[in-house]
SEVO-936156 format. One line per 2 residues: number of its first residue (from 0); their letters; for each residue x, y negated, z negated of C-alpha. Coordinates in nm, 4 decimals. Example, Ala and Ser with C-alpha at 12.3 -4.5 7.8 and 13.67 -1.06 7.14 Angstrom:
REM SEVO-936156
0	as	1.2300/0.4500/-0.7800 ~ 1.3670/0.1060/-0.7140
***
This chain:
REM SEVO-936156
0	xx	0.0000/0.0000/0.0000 ~ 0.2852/-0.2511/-0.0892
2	xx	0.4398/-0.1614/0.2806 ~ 0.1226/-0.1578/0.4901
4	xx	0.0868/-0.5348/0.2674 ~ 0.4074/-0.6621/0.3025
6	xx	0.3666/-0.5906/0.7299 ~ 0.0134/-0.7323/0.6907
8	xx	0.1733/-1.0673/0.5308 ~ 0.4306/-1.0749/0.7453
10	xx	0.2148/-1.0497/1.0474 ~ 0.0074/-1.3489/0.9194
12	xx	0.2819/-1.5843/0.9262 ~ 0.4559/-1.4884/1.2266
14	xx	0.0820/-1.6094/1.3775 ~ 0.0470/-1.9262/1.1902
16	xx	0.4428/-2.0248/1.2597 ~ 0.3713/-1.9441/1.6482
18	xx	0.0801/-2.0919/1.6302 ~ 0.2330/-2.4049/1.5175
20	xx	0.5095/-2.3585/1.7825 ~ 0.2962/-2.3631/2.0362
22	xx	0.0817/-2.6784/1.9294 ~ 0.3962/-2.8927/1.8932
24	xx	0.5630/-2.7512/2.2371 ~ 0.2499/-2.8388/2.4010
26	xx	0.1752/-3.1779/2.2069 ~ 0.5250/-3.2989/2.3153
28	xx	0.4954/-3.1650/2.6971 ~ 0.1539/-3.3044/2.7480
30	xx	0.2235/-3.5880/2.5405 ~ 0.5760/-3.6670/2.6778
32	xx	0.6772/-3.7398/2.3281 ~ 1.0420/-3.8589/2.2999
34	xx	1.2050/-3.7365/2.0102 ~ 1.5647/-3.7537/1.8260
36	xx	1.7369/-3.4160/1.8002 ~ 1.7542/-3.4633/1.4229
38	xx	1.4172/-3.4907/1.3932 ~ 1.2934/-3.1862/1.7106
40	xx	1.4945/-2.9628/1.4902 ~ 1.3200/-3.0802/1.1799
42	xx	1.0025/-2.9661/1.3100 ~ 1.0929/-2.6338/1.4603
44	xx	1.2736/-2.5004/1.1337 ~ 0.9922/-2.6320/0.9399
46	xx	0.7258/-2.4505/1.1473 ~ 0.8654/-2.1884/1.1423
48	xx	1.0173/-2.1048/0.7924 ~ 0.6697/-2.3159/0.5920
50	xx	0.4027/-2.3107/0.8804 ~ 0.1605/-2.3085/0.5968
52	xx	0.3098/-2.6606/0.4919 ~ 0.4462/-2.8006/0.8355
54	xx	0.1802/-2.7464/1.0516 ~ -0.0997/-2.9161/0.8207
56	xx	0.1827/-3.2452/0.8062 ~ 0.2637/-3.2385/1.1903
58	xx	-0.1043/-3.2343/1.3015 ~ -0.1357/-3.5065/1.0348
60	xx	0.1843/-3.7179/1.1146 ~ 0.3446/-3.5533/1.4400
62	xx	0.2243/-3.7764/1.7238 ~ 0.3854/-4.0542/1.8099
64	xx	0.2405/-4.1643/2.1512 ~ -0.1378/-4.1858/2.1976
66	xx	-0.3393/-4.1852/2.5473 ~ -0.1652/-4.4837/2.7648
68	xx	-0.4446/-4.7497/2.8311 ~ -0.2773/-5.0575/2.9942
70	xx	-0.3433/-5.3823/2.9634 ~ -0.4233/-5.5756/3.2167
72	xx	-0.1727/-5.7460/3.3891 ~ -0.0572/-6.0390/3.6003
74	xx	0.3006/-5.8324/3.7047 ~ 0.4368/-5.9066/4.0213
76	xx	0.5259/-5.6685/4.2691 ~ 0.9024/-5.5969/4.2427
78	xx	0.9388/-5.6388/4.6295 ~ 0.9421/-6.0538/4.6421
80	xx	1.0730/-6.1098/4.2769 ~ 1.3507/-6.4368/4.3167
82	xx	1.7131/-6.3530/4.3588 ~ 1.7801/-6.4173/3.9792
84	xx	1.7198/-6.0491/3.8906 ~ 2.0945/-5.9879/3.9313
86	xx	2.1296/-6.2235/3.5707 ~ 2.0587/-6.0745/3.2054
88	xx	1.7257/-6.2159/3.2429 ~ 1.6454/-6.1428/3.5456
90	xx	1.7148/-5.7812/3.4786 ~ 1.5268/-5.8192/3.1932
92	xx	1.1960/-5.9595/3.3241 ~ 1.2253/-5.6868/3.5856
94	xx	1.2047/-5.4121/3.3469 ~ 0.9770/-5.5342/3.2074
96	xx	0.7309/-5.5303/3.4802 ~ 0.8518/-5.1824/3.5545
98	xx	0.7135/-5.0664/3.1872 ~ 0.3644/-5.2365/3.2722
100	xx	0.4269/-5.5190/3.0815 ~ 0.2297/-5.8830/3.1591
102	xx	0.4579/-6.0814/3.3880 ~ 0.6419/-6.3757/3.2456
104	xx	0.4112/-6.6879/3.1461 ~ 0.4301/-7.0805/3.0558
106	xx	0.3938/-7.2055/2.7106 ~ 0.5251/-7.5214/2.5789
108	xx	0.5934/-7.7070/2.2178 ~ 0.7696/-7.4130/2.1192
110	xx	0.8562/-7.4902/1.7419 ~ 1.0433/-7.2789/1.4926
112	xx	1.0046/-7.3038/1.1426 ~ 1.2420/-7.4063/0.9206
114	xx	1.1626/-7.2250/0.5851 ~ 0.8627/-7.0608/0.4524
116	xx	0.6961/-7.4049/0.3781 ~ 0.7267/-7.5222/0.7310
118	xx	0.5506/-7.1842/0.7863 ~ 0.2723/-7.2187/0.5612
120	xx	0.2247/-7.5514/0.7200 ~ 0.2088/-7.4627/1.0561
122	xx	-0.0467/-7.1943/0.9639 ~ -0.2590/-7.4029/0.8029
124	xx	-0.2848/-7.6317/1.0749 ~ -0.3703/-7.3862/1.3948
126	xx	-0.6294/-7.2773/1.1457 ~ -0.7588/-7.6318/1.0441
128	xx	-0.7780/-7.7360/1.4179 ~ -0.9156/-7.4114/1.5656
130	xx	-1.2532/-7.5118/1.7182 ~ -1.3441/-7.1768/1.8855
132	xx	-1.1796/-6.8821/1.7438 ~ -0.9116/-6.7555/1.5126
134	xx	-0.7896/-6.4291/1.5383 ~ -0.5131/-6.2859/1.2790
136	xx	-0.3356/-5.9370/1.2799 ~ -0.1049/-5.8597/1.0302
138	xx	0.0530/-5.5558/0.8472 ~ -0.0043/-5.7033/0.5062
140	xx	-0.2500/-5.9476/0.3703 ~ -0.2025/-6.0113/-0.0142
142	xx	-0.4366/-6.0816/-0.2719 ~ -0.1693/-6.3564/-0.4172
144	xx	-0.1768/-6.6982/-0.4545 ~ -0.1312/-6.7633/-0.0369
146	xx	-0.3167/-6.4631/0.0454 ~ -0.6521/-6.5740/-0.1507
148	xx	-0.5622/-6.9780/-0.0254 ~ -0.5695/-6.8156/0.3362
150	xx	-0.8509/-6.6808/0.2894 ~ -1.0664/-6.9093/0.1386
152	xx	-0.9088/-7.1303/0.4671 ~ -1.0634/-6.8835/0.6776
154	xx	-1.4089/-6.8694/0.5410 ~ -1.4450/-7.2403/0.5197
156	xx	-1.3794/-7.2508/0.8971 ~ -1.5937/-6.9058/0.9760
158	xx	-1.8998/-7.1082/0.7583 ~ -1.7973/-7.4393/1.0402
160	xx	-1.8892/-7.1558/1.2672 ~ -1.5537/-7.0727/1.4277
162	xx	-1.5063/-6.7213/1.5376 ~ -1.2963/-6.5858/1.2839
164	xx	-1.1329/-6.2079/1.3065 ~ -0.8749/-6.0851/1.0782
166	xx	-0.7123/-5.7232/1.1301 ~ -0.4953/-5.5739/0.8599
168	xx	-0.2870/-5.2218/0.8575 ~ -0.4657/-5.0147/0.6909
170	xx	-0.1596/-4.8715/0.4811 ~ -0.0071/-5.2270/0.4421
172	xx	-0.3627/-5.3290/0.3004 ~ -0.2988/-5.1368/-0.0231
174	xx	0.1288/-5.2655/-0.0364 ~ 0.1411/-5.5441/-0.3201
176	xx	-0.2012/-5.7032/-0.4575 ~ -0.5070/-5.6083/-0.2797
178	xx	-0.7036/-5.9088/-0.1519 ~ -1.0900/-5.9497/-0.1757
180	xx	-1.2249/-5.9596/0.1781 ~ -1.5651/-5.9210/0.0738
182	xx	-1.6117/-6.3385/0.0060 ~ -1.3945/-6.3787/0.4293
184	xx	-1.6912/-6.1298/0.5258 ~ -1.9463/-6.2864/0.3533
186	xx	-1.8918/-6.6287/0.5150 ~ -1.8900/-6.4503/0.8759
188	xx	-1.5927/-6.3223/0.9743 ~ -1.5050/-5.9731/1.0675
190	xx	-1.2604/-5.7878/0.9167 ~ -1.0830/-5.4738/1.0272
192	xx	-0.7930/-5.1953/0.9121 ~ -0.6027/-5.0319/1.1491
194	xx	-0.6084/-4.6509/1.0855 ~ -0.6966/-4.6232/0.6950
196	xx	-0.4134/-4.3518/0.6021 ~ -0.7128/-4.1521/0.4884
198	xx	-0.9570/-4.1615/0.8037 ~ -0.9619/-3.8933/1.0463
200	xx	-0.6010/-3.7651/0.9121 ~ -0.6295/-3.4494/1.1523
202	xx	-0.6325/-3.7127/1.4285 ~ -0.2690/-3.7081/1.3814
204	xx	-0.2878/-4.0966/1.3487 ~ -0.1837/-4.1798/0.9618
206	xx	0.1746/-4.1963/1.0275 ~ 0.1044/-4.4675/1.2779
208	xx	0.1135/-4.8621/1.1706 ~ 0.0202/-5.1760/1.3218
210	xx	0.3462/-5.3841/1.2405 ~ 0.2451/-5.6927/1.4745
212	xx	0.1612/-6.0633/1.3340 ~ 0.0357/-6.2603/1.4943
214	xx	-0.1708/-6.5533/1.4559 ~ -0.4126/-6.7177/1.7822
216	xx	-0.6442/-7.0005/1.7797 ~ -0.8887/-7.0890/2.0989
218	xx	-0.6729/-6.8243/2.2698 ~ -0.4412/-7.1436/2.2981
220	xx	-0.1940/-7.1327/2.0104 ~ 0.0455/-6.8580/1.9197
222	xx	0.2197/-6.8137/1.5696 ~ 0.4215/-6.5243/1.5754
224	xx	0.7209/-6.3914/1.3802 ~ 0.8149/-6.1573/1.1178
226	xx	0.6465/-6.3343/0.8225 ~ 0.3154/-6.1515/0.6574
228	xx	0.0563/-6.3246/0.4500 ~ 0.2418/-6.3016/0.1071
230	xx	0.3800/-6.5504/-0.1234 ~ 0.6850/-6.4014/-0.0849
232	xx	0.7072/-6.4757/0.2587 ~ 0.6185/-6.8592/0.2174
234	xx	0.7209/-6.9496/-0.1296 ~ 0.7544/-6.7381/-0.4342
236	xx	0.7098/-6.8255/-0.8060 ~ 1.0990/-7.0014/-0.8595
238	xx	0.9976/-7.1966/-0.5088 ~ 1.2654/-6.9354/-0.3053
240	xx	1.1247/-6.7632/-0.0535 ~ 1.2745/-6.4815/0.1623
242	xx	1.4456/-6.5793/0.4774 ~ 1.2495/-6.5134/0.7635
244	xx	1.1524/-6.6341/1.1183 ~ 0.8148/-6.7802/1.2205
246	xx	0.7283/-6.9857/1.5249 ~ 0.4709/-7.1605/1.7209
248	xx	0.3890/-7.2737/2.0530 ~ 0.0832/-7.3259/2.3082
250	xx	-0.0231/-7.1941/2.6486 ~ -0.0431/-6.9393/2.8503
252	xx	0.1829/-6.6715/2.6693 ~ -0.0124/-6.7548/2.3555
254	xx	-0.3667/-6.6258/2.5985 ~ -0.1875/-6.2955/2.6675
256	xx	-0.1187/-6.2783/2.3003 ~ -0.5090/-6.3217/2.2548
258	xx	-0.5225/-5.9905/2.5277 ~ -0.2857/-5.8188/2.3144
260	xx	-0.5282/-5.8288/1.9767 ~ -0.8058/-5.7784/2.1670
262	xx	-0.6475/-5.4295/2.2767 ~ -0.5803/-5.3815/1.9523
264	xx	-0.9042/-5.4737/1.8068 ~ -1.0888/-5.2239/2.0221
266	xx	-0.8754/-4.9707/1.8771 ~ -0.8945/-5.0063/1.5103
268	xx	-1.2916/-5.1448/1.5334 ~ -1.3742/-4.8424/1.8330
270	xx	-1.6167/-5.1390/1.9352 ~ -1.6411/-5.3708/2.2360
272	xx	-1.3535/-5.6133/2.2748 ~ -1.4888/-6.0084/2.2738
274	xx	-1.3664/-6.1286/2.5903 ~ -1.1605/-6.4430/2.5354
276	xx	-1.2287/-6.7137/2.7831 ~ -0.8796/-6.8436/2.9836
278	xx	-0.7902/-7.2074/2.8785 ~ -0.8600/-7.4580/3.0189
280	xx	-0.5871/-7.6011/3.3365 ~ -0.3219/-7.7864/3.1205
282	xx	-0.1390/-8.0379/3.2756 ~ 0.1370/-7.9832/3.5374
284	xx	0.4804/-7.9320/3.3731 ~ 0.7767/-7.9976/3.5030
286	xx	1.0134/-7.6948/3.7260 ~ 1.2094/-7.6580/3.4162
288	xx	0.8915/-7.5853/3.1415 ~ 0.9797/-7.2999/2.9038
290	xx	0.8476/-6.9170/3.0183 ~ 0.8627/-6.5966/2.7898
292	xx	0.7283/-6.2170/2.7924 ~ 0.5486/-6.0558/2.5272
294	xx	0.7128/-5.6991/2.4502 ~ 0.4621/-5.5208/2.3131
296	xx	0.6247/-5.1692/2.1902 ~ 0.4755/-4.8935/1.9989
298	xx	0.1999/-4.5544/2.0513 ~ -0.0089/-4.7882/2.2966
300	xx	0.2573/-4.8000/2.5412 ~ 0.3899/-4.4918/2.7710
302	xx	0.7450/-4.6455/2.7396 ~ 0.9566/-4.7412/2.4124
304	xx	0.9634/-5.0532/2.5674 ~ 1.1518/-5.2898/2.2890
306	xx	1.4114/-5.0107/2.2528 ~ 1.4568/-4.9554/2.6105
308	xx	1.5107/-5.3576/2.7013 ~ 1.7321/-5.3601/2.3870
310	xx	1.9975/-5.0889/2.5026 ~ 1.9495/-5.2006/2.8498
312	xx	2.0823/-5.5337/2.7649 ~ 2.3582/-5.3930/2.5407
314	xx	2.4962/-5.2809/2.8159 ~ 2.4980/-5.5276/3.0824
316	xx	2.6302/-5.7597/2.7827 ~ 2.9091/-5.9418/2.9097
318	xx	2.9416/-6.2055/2.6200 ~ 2.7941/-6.1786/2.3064
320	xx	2.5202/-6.0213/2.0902 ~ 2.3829/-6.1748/1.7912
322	xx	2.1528/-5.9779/1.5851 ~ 1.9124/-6.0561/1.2664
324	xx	1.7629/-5.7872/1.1276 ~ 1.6402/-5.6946/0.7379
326	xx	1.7168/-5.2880/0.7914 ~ 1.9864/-5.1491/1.0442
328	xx	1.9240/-4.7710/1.1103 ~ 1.9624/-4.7335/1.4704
330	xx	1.9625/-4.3741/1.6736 ~ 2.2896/-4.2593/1.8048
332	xx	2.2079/-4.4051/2.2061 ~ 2.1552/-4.7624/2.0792
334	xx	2.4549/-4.7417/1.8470 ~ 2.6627/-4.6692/2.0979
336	xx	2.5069/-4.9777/2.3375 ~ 2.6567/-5.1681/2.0933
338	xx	2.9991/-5.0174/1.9715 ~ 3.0712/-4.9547/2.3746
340	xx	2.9773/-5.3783/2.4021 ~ 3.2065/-5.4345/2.1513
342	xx	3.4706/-5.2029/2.2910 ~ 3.4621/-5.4125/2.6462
344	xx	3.5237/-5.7392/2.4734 ~ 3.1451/-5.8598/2.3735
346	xx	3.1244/-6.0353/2.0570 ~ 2.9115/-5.8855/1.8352
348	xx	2.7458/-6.0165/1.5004 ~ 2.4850/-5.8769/1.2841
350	xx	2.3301/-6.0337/1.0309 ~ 2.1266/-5.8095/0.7631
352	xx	2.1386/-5.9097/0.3950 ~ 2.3156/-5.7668/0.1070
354	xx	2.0153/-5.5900/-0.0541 ~ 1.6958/-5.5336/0.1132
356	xx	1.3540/-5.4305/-0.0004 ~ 1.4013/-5.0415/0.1121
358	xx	1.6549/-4.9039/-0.1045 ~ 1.5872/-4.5801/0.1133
360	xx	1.6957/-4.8117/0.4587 ~ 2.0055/-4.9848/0.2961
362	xx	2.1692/-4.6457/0.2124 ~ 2.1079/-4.5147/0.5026
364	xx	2.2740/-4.7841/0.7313 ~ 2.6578/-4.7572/0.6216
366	xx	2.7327/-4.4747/0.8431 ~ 2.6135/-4.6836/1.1617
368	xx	2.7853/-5.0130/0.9508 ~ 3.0762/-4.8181/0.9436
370	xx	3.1058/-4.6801/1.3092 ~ 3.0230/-5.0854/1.3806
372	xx	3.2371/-5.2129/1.1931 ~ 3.5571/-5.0067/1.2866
374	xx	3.4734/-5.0852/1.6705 ~ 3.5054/-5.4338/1.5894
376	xx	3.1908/-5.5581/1.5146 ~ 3.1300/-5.8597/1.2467
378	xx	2.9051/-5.7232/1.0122 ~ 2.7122/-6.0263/0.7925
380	xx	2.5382/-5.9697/0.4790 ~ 2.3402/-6.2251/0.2944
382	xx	2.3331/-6.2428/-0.0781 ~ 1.9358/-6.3485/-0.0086
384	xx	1.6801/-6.1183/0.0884 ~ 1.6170/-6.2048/0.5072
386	xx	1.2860/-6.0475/0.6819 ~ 1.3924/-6.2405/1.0327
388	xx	1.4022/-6.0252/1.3513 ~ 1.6036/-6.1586/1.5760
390	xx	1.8536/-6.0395/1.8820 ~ 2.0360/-6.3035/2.1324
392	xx	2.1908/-6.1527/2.4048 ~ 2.4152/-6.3982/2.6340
394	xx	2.2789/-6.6856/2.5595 ~ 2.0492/-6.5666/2.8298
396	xx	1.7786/-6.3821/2.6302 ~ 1.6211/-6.4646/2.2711
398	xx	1.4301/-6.1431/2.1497 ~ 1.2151/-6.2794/1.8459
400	xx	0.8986/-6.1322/1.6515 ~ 0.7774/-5.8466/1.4252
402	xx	1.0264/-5.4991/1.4930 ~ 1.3713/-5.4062/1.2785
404	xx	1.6400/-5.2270/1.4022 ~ 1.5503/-4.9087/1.2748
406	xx	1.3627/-4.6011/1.4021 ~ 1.0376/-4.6203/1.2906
408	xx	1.0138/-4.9945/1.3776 ~ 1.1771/-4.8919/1.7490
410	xx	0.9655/-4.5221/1.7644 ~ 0.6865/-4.5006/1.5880
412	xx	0.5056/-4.8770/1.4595 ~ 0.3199/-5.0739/1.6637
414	xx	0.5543/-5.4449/1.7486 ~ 0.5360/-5.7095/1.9156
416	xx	0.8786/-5.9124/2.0463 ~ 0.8607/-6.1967/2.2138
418	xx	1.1660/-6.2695/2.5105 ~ 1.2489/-6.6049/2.5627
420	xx	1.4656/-6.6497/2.8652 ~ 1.5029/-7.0738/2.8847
422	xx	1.8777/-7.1975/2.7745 ~ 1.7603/-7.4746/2.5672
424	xx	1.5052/-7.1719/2.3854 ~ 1.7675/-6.9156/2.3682
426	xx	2.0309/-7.1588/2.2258 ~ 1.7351/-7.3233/1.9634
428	xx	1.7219/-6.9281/1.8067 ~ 2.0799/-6.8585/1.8236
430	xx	2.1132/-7.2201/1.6053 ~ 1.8486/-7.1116/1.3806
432	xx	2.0945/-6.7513/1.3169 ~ 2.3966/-6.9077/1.2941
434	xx	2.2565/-7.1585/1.0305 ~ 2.2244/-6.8600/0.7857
436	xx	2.5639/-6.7698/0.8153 ~ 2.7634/-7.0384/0.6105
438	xx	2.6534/-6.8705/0.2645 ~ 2.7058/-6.4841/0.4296
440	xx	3.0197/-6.2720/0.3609 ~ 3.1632/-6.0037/0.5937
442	xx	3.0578/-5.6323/0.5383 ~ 3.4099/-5.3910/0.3987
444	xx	3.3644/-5.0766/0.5024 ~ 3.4938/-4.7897/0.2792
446	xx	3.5882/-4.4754/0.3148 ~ 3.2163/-4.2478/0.1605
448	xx	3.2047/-3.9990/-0.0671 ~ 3.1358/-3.6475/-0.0031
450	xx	2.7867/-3.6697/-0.2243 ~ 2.7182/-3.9615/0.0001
452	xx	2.7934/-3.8333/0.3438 ~ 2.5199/-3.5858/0.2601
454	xx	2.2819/-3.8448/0.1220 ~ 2.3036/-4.0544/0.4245
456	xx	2.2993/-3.7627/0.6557 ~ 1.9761/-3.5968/0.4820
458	xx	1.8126/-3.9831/0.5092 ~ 1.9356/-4.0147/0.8968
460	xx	1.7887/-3.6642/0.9596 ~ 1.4535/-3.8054/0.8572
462	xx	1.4769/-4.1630/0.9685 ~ 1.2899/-4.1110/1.2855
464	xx	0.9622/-4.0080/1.0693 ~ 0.9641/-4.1697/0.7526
***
């Protein structure tokens, strides 16, 4: 009886872990899902040594791409693009359009925010002025002292009878203090989460997060960045808030924005998206007006587009990279973009700071610091902590908005980067990084431990997921 059991057991599981082989084989073919080594072995050896365990967390967490729906678009054909296409930019816009992106657009009054109070300002005044519509999506929304000011702002303006939509993460809803929505509903506006970690788990959705801000008023104005609505962002209790990059502009980039949430609305709401009305003509600008992309990255999109401009543009470096970022765990391919830039003479800098808000992500970055730093890289760390994302490549290309340098930021979340591809744009972000430097100090790499050569190998091995 024991043998005929043990054969019986044994039979069970040998089902359940093929079983589970065969749902992640196909998931991944069908799907096309991209995935690092580390983290395609993971999955195997856990199928098939724990299927019991594994296969419950992969239908759960496992996808990483969802059905493609494209936005619409204003791309141009390649055939006819201008000559320019042969410059960092104009390689740039070009992939772009390959990936389905929109096509480059206008805006103008491009301002970036100085601190957290220029921020808070700047907010409060697209909202103040709005006189159709105001549309937020963010990843967290706190019940603090600016999170409940913000949204007493907001119903004020929904009771004036503006429009007023406000989508939230639903796992970034419950980070920090929870704020009460119900008085923002009550005074008409709508309020959404994007996939409650709870809802439909078997969806294989909950590991998926809506990591975009962005802020857009008559489908005119655009504030954008990597701030969230949180005192900490803006101004904490001792006045110091963390460092972090906002900005602001108007026109037609800021209406594709307004495309963007509704996409994104439709998602989280499964409803009808409200279909924004264009702006009005604005006035002829001069040849030389301002023009940027929105890089939209993340499940929604077939390709990992932010990741795929960024080690594109690595390598066709020819002068320097400057990067901002609050957590540094990059995979091995966009590593080496940047060692190998280094290696042919680019300057590179990064900026992250000394301590972080992820304990996990800062001790899981020196082995990439290291390899960095030993190519010749100029690592900077802040003593303050810095939220800004932020890459200049060239001089030619400003990358600004709402995804780190790490894997699930570049894999898994839901971003949105802006490009900016004018010089007198490009050099107004590369001022605004190199301001932050003065009080940084340079990053000494040292020779790990063996205890933490397996710590920070057991935390890159999961990095793609977690």
């Amino acid at each position: 009886m024991i043998g005929n059991s043990t054969i019986h057991w044994f039979t069970i599981h040998e089902l359940i872990a093929t079983l589970g082989l065969v749902i992640y084989v196909m998931a991944s073919h069908t799907l096309q899902i991209r995935r690092s080594p580390s983290a395609a072995i993971a999955w195997v050896v856990a199928l098939l040594l724990l299927p019991y365990v594994a296969l419950p967390l992969y239908l759960t967490f496992g996808q990483r791409k969802l059905q493609v729906c494209r936005l619409p678009t204003t791309r141009r054909a390649l055939e006819g693009q201008d000559p320019g296409v042969d410059t960092l930019a104009g390689r740039a816009r070009q992939l772009a359009s390959i990936m389905g992106l929109p096509a480059e657009a206008g805006f103008h009054h491009l301002n970036l925010h100085a601190d957290g109070r220029q921020a808070l300002r700047a907010l409060q005044q697209m909202i103040d002025q709005a006189t159709v519509s105001i549309d937020i999506c963010t990843f967290q929304f706190s019940g603090d002292a600016v999170g409940a000011e913000m949204c007493a702002r907001l119903a004020r303006r929904a009771r004036e009878g503006i429009r007023v939509r406000v989508l939230v993460d639903g796992l970034g809803n419950y980070l920090g203090r929870r704020c009460d929505f119900k008085s923002l509903s009550a005074a008409g506006a709508q309020v959404a989460w994007f996939v409650p970690p709870l809802s439909n788990p078997m969806r294989g959705r909950s590991n998926l997060r809506n990591h975009r801000k962005m802020v857009i008023s008559d489908s005119q104005r655009l504030w954008s960045g990597g701030r969230n609505i949180a005192a900490q962002y803006f101004t904490d209790r001792g006045g110091h808030a963390w460092i972090d990059l906002t900005f602001d502009l108007c026109g037609e980039l800021a209406f594709q924005a307004q495309q963007q949430f509704e996409h994104d609305w439709t998602f989280a709401t499964q409803g009808e998206a409200w279909v924004a009305k264009a702006a009005p003509p604005a006035p002829a600008l001069p040849a030389t007006h301002s023009s940027g992309q929105l890089i939209s990255s993340g499940p929604d999109q077939k390709d990992d587009t932010f990741y795929t401009l960024l080690v594109s543009s690595f390598f066709l470096a020819r002068q320097r990279i400057l990067a901002v970022t609050p957590y540094f765990v990059p995979d091995p391919t966009l590593l080496m973009s940047l060692t190998l830039a280094v290696r042919r003479g680019v300057h590179v800098d990064l900026v992250l700071p000394r301590k972080s808000n992820h304990r996990l992500a800062d001790m899981a970055r020196h082995r990439a610091l290291r390899e960095l730093s030993a190519a010749g890289a100029r690592v900077w760390l802040l003593p303050e902590m810095m939220h800004a994302k932020l890459v200049v490549i060239d001089d030619e290309v400003a990358l600004a908005g709402s995804a780190n340098l790490d894997q699930r930021s570049l894999f898994i979340n839901y971003e949105l980067m802006v490009a900016f591809y004018g010089k007198n744009d490009v050099r107004l972000f590369a001022d605004w990084a190199a301001s932050c430097l003065p009080e940084a100090e340079l990053y000494q790499a040292r020779a790990p431990r063996l205890w933490q050569e397996i710590a920070e190998g057991m935390l890159l091995w999961l990095a793609f997921q977690l």
